[in-house]
Backbone as a chain_set.jsonl record, in Angstrom:
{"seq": "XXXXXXXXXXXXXXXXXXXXXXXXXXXXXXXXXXXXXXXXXXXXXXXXXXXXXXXXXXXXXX", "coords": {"N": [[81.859, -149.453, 110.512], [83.142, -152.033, 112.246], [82.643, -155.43, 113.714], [84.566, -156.18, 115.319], [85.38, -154.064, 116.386], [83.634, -153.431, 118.252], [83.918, -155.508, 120.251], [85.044, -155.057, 122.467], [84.442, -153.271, 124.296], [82.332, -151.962, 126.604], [78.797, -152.349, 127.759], [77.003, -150.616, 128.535], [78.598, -148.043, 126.699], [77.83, -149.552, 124.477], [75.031, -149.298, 124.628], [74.837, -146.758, 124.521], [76.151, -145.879, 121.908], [74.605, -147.351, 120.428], [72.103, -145.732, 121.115], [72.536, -143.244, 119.584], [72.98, -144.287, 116.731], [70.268, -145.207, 116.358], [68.87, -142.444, 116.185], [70.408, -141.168, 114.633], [69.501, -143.204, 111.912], [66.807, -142.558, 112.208], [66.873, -139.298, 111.131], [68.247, -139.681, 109.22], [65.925, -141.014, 107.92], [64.047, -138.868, 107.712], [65.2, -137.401, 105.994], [65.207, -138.782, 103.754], [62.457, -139.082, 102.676], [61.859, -135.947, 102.538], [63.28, -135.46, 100.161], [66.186, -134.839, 100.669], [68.636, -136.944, 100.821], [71.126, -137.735, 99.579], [72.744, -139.929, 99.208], [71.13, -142.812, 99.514], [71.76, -144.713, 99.897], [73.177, -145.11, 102.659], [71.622, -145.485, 104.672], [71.242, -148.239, 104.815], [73.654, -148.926, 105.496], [73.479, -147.888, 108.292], [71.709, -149.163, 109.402], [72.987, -151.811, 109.343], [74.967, -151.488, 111.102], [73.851, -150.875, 113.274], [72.433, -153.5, 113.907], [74.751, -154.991, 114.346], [75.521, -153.228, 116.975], [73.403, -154.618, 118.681], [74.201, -157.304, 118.418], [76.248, -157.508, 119.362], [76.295, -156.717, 122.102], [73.886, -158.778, 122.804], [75.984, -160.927, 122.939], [77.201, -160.374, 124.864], [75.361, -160.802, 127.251], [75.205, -163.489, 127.314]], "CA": [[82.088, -150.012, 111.811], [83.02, -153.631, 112.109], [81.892, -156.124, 114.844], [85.85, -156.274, 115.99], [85.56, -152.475, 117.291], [82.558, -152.886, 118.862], [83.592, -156.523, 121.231], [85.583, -154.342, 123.572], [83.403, -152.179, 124.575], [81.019, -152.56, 127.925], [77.626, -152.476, 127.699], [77.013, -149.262, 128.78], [78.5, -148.108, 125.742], [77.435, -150.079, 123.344], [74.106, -148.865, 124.322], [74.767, -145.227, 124.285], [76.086, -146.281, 120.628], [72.837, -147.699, 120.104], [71.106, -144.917, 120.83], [73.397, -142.569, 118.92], [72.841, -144.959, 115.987], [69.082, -144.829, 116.067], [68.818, -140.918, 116.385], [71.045, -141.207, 112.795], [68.538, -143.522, 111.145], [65.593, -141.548, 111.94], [67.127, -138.068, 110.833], [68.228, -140.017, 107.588], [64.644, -141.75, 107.204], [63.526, -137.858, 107.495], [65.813, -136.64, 104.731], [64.996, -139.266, 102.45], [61.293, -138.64, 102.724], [62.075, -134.586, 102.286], [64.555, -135.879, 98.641], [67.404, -133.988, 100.52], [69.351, -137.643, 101.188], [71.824, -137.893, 98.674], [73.252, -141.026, 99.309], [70.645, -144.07, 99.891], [72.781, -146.382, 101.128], [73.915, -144.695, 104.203], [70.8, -146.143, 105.589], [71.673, -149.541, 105.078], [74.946, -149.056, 106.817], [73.25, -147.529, 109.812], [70.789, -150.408, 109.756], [73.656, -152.789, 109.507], [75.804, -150.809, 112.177], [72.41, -151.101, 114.456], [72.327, -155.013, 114.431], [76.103, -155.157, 114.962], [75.474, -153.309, 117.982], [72.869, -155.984, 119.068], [74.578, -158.554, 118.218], [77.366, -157.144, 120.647], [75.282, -156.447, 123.377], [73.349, -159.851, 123.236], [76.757, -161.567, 122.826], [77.952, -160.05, 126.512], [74.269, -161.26, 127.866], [75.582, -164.421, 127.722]], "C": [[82.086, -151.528, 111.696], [82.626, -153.9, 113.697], [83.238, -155.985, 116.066], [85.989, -155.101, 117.175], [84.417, -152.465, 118.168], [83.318, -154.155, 120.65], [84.654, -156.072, 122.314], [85.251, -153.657, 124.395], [82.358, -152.461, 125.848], [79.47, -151.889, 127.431], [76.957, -151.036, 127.812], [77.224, -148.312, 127.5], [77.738, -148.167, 124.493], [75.571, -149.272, 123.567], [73.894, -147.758, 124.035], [75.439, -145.073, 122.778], [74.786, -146.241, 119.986], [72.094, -146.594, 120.128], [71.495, -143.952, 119.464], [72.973, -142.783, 117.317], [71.156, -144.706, 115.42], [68.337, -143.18, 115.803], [69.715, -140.747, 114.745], [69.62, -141.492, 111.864], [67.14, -142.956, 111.112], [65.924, -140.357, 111.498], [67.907, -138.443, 109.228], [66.865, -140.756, 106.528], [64.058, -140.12, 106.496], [63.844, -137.013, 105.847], [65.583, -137.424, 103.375], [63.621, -139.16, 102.173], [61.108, -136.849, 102.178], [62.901, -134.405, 101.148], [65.949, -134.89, 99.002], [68.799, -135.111, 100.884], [69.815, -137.733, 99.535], [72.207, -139.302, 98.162], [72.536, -142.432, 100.089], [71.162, -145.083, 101.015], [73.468, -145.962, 102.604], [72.927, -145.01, 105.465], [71.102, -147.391, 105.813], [72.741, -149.825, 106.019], [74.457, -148.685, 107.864], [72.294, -148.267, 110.569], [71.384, -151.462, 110.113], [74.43, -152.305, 110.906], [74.952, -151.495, 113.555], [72.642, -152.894, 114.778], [73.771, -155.576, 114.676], [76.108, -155.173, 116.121], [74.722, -154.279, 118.775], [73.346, -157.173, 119.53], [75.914, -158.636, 119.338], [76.982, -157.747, 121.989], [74.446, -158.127, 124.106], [74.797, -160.826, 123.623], [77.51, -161.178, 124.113], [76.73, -160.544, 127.632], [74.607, -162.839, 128.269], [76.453, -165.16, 128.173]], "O": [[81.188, -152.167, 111.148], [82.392, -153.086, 114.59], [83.085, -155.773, 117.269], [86.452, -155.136, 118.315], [84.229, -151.456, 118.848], [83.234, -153.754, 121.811], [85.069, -156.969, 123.047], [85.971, -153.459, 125.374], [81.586, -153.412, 125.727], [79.367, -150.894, 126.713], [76.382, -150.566, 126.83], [76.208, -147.737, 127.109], [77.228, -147.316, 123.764], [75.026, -148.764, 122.587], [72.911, -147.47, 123.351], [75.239, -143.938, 122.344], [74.164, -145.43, 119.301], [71.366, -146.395, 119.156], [70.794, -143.965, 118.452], [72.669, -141.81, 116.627], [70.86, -144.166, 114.354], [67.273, -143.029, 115.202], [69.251, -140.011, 113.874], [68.892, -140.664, 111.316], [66.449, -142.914, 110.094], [64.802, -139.9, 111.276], [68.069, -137.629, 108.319], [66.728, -140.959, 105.322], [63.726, -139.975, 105.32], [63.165, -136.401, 105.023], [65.702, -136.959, 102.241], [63.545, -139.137, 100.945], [60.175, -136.594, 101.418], [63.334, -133.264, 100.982], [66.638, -134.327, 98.151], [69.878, -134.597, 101.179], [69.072, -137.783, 98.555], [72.04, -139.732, 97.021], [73.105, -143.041, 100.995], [71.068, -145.703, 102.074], [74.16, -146.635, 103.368], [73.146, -144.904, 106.671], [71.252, -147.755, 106.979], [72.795, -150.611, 106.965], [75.065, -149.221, 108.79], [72.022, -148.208, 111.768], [70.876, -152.206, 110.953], [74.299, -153.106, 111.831], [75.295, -152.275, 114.444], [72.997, -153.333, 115.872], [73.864, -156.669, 115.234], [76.41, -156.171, 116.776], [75.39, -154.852, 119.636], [73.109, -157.851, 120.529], [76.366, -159.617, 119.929], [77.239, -158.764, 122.634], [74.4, -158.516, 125.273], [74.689, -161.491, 124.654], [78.544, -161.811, 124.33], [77.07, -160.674, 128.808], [74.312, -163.319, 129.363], [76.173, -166.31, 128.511]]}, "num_chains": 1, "name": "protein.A"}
């Protein structure tokens, strides 16, 4: 997900993203704790994804 796809988007959205997003990273924290995550790095992207959305969100605040 880039930042481009997100600055269209209303707020509303972006937060129901957000949640969407967080409900990922906890059900991939789970699997990597349980050794059934395969692929590490798919946290990072959903960590990075996460402060995208933020960075959205704050960036329509002002």
């Amino acid at each position: 997900m880039k930042y481009i796809d997100l600055n269209g988007k209303s707020t509303s959205e972006l937060l129901e993203l957000l949640k969407e997003k967080k409900v990922l990273l906890f059900t991939l924290r789970q699997k990597l704790k349980t050794m059934q995550l395969t692929n590490p790095n798919e946290i990072k992207e959903v960590r990075r994804d996460i402060a995208r959305i933020h960075t959205a969100i704050s960036a329509q605040n002002k």
